[in-house]
KOLDOBA-917748 format. One record per atom (N, C-alpha, C): residue number from 1; atom name; x, y, z. Coordinates in steps of 0.05 Angstrom, whole numbers. Each point is the difference from the previous one (the first is absolute). Last residue first. Layout:
N
nr	atom	east	north	up
NUM	CA	X	Y	Z .
...
END
This chain:
258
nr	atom	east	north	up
258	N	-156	2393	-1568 .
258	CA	-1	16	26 .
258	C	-4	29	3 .
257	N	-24	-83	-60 .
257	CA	12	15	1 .
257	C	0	13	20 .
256	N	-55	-73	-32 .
256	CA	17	-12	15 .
256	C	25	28	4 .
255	N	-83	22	-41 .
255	CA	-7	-24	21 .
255	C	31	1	10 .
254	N	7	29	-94 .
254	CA	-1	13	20 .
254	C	-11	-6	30 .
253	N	9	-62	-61 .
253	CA	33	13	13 .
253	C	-8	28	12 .
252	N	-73	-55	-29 .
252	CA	12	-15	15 .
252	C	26	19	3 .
251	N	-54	43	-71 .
251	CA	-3	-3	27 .
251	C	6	-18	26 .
250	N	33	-6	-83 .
250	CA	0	27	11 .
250	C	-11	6	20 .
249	N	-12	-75	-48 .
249	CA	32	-5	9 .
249	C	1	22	14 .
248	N	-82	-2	-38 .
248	CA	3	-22	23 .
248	C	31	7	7 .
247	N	-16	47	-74 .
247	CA	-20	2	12 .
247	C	6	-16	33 .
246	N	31	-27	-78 .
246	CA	16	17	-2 .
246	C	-10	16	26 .
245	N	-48	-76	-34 .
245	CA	31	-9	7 .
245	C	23	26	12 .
244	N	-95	5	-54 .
244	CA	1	-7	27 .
244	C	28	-6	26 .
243	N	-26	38	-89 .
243	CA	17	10	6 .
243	C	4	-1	34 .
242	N	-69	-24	-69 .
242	CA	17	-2	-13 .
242	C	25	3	15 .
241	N	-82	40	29 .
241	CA	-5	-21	-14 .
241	C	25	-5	-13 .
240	N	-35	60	83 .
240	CA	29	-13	-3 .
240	C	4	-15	-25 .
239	N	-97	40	33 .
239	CA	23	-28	-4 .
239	C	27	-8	0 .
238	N	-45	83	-29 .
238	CA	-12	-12	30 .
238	C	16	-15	14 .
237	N	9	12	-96 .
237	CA	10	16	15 .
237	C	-5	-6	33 .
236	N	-50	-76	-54 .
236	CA	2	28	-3 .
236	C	38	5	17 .
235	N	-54	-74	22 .
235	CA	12	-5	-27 .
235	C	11	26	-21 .
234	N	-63	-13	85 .
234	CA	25	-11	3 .
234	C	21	0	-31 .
233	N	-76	72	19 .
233	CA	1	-22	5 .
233	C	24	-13	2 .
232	N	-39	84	-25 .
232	CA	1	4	28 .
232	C	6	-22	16 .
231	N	-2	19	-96 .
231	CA	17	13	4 .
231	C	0	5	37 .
230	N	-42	-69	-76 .
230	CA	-14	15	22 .
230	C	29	16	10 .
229	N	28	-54	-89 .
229	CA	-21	-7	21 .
229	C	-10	24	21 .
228	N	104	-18	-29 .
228	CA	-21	1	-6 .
228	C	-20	-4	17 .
227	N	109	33	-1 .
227	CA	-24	14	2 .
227	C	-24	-23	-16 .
226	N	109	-16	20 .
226	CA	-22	-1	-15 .
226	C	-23	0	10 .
225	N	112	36	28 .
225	CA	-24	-19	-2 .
225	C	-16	2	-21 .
224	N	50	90	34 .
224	CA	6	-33	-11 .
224	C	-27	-14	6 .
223	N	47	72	73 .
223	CA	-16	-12	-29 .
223	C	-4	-18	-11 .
222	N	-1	48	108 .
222	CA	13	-21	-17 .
222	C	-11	10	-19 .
221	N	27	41	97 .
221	CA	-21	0	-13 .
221	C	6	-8	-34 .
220	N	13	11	117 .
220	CA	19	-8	-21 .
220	C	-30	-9	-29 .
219	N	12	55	105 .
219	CA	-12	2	-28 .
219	C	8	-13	-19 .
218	N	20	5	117 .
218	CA	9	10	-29 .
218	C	-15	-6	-23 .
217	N	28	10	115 .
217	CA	-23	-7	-21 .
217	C	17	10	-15 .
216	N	5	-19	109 .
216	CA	22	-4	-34 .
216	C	-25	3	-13 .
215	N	-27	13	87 .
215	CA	39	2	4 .
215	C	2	-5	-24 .
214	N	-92	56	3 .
214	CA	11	-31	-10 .
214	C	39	2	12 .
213	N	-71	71	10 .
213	CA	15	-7	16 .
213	C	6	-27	2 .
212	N	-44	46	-63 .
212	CA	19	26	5 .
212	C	19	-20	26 .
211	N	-75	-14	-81 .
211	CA	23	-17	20 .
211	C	14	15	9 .
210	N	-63	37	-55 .
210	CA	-12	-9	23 .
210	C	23	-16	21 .
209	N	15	17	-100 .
209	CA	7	34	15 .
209	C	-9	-12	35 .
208	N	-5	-60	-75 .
208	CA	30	7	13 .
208	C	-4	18	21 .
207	N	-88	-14	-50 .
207	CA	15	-24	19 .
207	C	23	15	9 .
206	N	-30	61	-57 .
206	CA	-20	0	19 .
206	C	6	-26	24 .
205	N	46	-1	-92 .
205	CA	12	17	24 .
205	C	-11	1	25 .
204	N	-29	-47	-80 .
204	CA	18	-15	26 .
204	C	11	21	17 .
203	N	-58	8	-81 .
203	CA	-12	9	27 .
203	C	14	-17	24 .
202	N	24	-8	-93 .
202	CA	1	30	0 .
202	C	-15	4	32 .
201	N	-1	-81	-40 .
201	CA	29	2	9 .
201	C	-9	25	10 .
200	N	-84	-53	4 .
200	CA	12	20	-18 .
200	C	29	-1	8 .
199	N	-82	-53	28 .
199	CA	34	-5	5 .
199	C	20	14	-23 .
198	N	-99	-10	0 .
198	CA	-1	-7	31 .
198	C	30	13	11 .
197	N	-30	-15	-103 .
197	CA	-8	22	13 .
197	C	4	2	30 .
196	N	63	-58	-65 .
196	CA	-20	-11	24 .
196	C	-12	20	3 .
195	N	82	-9	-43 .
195	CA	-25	6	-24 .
195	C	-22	6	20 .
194	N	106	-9	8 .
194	CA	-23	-9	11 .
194	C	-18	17	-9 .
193	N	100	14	-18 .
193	CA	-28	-1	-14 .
193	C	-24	-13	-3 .
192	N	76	-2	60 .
192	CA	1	35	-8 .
192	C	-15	7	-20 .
191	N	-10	-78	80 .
191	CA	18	3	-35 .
191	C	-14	30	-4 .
190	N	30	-32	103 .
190	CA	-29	12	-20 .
190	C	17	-8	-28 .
189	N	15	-3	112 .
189	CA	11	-16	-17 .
189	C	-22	5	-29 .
188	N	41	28	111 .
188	CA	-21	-3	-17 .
188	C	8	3	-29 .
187	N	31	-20	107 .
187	CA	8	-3	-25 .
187	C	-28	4	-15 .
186	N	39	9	113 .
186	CA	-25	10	-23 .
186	C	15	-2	-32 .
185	N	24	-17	114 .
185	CA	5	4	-31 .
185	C	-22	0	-12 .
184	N	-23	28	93 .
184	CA	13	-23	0 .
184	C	12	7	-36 .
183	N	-69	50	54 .
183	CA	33	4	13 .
183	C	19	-28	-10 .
182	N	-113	53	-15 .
182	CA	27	-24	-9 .
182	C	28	13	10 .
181	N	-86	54	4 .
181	CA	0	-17	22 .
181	C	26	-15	-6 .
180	N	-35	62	-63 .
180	CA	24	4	26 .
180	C	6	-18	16 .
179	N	-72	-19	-68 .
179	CA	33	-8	0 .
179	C	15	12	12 .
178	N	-95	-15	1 .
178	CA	12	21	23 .
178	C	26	-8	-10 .
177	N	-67	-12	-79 .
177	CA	-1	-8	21 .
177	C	25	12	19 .
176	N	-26	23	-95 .
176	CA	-21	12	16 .
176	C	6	-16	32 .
175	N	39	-24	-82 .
175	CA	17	16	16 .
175	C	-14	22	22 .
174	N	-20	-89	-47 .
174	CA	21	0	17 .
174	C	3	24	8 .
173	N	-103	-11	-15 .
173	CA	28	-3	-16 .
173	C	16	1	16 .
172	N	-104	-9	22 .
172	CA	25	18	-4 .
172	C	12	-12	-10 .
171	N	-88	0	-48 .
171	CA	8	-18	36 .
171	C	27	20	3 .
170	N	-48	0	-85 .
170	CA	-24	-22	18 .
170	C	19	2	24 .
169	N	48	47	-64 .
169	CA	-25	15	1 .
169	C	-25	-12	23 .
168	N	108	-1	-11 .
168	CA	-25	-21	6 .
168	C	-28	16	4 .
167	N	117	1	-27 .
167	CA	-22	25	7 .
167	C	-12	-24	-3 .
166	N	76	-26	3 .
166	CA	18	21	-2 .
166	C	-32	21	14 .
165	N	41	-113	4 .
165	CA	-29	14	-11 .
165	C	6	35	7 .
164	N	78	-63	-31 .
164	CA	-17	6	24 .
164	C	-24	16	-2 .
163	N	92	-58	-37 .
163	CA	-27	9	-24 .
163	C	-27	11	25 .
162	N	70	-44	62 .
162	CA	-1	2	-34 .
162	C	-14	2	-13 .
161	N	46	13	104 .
161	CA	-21	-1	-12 .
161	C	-1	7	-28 .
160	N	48	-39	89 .
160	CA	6	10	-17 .
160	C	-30	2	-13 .
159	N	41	-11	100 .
159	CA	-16	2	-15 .
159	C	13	11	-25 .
158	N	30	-34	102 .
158	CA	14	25	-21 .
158	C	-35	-7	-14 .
157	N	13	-43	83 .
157	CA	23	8	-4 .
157	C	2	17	-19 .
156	N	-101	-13	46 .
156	CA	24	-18	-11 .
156	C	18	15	-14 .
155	N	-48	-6	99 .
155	CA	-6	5	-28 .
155	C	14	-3	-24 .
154	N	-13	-20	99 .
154	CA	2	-15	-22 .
154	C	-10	8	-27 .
153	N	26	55	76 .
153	CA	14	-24	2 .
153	C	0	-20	-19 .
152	N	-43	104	-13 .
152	CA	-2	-32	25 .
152	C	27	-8	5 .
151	N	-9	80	-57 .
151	CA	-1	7	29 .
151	C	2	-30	14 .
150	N	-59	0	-82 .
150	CA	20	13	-3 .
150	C	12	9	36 .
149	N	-84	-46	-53 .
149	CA	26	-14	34 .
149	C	20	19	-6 .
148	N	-69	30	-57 .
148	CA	-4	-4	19 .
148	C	4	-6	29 .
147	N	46	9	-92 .
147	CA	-9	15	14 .
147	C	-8	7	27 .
146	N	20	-78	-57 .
146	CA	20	16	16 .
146	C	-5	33	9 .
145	N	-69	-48	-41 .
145	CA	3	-24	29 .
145	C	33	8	2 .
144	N	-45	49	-74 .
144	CA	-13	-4	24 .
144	C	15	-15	26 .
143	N	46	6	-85 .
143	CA	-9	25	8 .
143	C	-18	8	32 .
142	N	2	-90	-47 .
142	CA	29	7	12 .
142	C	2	26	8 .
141	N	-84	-25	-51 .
141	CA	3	-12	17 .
141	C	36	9	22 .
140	N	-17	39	-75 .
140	CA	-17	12	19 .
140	C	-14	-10	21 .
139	N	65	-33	-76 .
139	CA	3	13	21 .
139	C	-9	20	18 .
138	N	-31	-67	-65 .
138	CA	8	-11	18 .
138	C	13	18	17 .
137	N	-44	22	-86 .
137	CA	-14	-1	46 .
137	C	20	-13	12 .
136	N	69	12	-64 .
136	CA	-34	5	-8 .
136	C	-22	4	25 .
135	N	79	-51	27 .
135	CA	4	12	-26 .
135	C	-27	7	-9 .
134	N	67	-18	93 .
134	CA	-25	-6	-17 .
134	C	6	7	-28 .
133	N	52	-32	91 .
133	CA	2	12	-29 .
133	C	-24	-12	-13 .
132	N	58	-1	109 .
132	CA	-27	3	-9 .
132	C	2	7	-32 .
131	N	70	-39	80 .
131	CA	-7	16	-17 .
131	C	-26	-3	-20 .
130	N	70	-40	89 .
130	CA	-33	4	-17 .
130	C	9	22	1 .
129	N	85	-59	35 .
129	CA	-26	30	-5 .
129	C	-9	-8	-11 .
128	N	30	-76	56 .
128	CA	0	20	-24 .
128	C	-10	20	-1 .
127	N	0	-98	52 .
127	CA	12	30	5 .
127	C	12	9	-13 .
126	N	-69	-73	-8 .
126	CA	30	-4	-23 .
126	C	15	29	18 .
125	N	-89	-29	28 .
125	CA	19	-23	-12 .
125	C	24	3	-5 .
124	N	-48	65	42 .
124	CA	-3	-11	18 .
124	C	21	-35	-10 .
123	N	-19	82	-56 .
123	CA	16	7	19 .
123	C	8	-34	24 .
122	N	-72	-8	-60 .
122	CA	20	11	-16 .
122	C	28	0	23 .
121	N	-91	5	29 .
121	CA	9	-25	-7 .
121	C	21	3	-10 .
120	N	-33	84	9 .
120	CA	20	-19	24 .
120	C	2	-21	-6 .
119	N	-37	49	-69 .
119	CA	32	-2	7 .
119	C	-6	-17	25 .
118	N	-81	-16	-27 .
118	CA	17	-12	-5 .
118	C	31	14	2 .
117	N	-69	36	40 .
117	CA	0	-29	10 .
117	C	17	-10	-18 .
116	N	-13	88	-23 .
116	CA	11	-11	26 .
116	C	2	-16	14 .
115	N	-65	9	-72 .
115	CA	34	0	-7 .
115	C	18	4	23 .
114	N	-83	-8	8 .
114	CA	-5	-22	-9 .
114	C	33	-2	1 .
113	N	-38	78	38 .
113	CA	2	-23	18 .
113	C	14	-14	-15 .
112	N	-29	70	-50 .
112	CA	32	9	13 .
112	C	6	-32	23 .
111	N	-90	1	-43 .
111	CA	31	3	-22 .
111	C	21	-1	18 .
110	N	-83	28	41 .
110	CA	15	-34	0 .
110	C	17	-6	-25 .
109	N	-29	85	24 .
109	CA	16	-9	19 .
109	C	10	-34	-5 .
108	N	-15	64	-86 .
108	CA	-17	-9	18 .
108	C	12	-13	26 .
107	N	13	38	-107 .
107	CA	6	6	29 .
107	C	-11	2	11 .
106	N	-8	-52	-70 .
106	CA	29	-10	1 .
106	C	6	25	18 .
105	N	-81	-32	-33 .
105	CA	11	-19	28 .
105	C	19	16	7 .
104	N	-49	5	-75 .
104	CA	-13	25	14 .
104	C	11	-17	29 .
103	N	15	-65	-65 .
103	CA	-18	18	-10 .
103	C	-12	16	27 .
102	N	52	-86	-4 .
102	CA	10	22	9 .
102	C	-5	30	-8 .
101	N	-46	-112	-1 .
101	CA	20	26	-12 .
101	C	11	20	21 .
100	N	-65	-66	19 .
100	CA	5	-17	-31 .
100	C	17	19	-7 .
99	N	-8	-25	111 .
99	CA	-9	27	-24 .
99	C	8	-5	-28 .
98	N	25	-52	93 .
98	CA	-28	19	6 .
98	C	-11	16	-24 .
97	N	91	-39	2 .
97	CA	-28	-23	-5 .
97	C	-16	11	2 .
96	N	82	62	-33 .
96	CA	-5	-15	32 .
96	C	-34	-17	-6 .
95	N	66	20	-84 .
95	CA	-16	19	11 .
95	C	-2	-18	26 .
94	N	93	-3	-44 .
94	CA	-39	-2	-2 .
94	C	-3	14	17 .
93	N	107	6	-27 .
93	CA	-21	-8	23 .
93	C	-18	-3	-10 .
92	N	96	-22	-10 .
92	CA	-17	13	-26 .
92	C	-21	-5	18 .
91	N	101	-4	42 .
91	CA	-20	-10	-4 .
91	C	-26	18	-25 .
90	N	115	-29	14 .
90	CA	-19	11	-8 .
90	C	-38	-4	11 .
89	N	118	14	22 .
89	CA	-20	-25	14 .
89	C	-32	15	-26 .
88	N	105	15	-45 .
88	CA	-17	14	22 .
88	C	-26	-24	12 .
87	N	82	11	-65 .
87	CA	5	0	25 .
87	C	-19	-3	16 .
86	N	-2	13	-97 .
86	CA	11	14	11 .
86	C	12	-1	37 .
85	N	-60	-61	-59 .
85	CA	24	-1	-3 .
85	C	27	23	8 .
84	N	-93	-5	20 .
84	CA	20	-18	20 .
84	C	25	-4	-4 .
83	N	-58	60	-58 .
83	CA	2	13	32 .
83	C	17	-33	8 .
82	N	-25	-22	-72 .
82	CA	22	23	-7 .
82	C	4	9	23 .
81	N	-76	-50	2 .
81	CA	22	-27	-1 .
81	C	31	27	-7 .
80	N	-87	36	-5 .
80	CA	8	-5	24 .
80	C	19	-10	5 .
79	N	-49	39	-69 .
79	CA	26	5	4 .
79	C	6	-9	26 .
78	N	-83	-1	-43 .
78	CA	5	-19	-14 .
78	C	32	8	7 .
77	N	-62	42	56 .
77	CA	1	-24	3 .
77	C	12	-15	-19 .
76	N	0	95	0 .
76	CA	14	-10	21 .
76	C	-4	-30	6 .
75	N	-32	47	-69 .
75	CA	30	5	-4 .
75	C	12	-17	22 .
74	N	-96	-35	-41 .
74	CA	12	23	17 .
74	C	26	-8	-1 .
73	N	-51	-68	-38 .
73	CA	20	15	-5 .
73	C	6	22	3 .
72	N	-53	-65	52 .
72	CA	20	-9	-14 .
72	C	24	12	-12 .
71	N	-95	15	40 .
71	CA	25	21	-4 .
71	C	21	-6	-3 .
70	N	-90	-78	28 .
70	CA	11	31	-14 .
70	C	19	19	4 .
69	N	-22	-86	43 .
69	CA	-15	-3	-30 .
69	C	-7	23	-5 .
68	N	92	-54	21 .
68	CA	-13	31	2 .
68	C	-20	-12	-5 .
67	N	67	-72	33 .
67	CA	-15	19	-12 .
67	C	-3	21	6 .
66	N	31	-66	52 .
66	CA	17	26	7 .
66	C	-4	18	-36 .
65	N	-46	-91	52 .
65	CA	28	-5	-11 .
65	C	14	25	-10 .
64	N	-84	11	43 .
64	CA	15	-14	20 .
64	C	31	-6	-13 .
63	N	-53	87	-44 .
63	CA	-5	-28	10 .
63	C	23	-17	23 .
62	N	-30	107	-17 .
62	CA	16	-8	-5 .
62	C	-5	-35	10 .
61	N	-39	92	-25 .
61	CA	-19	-25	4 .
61	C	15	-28	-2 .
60	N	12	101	-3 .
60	CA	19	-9	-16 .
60	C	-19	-32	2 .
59	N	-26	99	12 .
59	CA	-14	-20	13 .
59	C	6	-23	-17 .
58	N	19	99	-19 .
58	CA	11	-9	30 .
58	C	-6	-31	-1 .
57	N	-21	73	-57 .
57	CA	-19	-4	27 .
57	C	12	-21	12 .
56	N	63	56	-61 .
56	CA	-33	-5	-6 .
56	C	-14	-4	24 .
55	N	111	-11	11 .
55	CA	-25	16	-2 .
55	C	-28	-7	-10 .
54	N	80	-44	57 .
54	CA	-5	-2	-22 .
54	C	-15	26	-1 .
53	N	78	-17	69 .
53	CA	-34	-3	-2 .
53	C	0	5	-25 .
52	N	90	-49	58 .
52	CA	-20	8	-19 .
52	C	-27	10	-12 .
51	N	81	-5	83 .
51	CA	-25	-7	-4 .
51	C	-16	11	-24 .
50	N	108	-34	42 .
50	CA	-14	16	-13 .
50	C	-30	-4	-6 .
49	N	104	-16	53 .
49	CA	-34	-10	-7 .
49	C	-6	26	-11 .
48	N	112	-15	18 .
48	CA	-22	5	9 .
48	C	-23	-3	-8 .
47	N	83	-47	-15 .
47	CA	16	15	4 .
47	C	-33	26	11 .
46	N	18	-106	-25 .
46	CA	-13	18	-2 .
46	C	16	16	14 .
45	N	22	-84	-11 .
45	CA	14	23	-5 .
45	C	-14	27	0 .
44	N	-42	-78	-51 .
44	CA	22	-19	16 .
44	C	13	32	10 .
43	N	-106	1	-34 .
43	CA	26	-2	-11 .
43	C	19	-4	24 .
42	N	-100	-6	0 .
42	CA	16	2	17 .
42	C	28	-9	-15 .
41	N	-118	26	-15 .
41	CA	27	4	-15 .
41	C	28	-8	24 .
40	N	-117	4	7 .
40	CA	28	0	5 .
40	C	12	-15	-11 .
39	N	-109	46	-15 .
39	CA	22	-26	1 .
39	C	27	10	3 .
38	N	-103	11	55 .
38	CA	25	20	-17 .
38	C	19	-32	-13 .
37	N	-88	31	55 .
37	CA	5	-14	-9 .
37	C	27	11	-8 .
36	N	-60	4	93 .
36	CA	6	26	-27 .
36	C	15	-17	-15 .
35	N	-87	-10	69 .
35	CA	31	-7	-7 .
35	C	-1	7	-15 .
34	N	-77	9	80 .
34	CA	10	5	-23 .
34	C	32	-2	-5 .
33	N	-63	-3	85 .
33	CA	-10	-7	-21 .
33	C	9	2	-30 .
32	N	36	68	59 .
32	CA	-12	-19	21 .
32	C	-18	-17	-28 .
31	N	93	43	-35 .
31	CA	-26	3	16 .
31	C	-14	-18	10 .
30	N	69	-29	-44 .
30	CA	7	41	-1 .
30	C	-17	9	20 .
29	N	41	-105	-24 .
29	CA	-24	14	10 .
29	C	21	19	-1 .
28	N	39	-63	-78 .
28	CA	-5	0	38 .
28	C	-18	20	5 .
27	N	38	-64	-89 .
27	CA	-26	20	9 .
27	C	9	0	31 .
26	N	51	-22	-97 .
26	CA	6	-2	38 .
26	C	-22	20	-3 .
25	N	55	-67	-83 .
25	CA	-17	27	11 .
25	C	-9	-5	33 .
24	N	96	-3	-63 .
24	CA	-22	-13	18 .
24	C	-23	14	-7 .
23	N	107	-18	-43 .
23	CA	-29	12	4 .
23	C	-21	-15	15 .
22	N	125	15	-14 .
22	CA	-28	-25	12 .
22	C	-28	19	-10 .
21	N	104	5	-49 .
21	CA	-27	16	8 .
21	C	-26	-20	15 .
20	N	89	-33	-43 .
20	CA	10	15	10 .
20	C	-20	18	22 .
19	N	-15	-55	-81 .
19	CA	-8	-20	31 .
19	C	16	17	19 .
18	N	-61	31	-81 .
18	CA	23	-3	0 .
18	C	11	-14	29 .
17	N	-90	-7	-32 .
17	CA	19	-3	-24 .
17	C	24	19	6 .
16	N	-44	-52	92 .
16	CA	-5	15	-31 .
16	C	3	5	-23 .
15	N	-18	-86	58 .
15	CA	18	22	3 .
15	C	-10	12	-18 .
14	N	-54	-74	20 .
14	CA	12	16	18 .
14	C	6	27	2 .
13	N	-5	-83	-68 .
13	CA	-24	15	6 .
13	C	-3	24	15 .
12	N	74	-43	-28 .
12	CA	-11	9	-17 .
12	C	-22	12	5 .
11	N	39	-57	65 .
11	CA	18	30	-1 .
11	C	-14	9	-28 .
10	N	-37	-83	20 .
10	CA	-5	25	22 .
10	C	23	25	1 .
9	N	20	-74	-72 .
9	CA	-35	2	3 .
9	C	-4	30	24 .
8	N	81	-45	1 .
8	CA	4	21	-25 .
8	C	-36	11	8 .
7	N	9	-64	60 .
7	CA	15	16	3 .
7	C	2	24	-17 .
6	N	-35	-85	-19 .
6	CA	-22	15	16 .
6	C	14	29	10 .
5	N	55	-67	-43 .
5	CA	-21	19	-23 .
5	C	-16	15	16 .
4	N	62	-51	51 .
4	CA	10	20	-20 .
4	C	-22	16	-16 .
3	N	-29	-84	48 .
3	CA	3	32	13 .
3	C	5	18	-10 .
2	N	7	-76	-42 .
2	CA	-36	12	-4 .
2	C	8	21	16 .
1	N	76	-51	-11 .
1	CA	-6	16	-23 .
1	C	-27	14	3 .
END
């Protein structure tokens, strides 16, 4: 009987809240002296990975038991467990140890290192496409580092990008960067009444127009939901707020579309 209980005891503690979904967290080296944190998602069936960036500054401060001690409720971190449920290997990245954020990081050579250390890990576990999806800075992180490896080998399989920084008075913007360069899919993903000064709808053309030599792109662009709070924040338009479910499903079928 004592085993039995010790038994219930370590699967409660263990597993996650749904037992279909393993989560980990996993630090491995990017750089000489430095590891990149991230937590993984490994649904039963995966069908291809996905690398989550958050926006604001990035610097998720993610604990050993697979806390936040911040961005909890970014679009893309409080939707993760939806991404697995869609099929998919998920990881939600941090910031790399060397740096309390991702403030004025996000294009920089060792950006593009940190995250290329983890697809291949990626690739290397589970042989899958990688795919890259930011949201907010987050995709001026993804903007950058498919950019850059664009042409490699390990660069990564498609990219989607949601609620995207559109103009950046302090820095460039998505569409200021070499997006000819992209030869891979391209999804970009906006509410049609993002409030965000950064992420006007009305200045998504200036994005579309730059992909000229994306093999697939498209524009899919949402309503609905519930708008409050900072209109550049998670809980806003911005956000997906309300209409998370609808959002996620859409972009996983497109991912898995040919």
């Amino acid at each position: 009987m004592k085993k039995s209980l010790l038994f219930l005891l370590f699967l409660f503690v263990v597993l996650p809240a749904s037992a279909e979904t393993a989560q980990r967290v996993v630090d491995i080296p990017s750089r000489p002296g430095v590891t990149q944190r991230f937590l993984l998602l490994t649904p039963p069936d995966a069908k291809a990975a996905v690398i989550l960036f958050a926006g604001g500054h990035g610097g998720l401060d993610i604990n050993d038991n697979g806390g936040f001690g911040w961005g909890e409720g970014n679009f893309l971190v409080r939707t993760r467990n939806q991404f697995a449920e869609q099929g998919l290997v998920v990881v939600v990245i941090d910031k790399p140890s060397d740096v309390p954020n991702l403030n004025q990081r996000r294009q920089i050579p060792e950006h593009v290192e940190d995250v290329r250390a983890v697809m291949n890990w990626l690739r290397k576990e589970y042989k899958l496409p990688v795919w890259l999806i930011g949201t907010s800075r987050g995709t001026q992180s993804v903007a950058y580092v498919a950019t850059t490896l664009a042409g490699n080998v390990d660069s990564p399989d498609g990219i989607v990008l949601t609620s995207t920084i559109l103009t950046d008075p302090k820095g460039r913007s998505v569409p200021k960067m070499a997006l000819d360069r992209l030869t891979v899919p391209v999804l970009v993903v906006h509410h049609e009444n993002d409030g965000c000064s950064h992420c006007k709808p009305s200045d998504l053309p200036s994005l579309m127009d730059k992909l000229t030599n994306a093999s697939r792109k498209e524009m899919i662009t949402f309503s609905g939901g519930t708008s409050r709070g900072d209109p550049c924040e998670a809980k806003a338009h911005h956000g997906f707020n309300g209409i998370e479910q609808d959002v996620v499903g859409k972009i996983a079928a497109w991912i898995f579309s040919k």
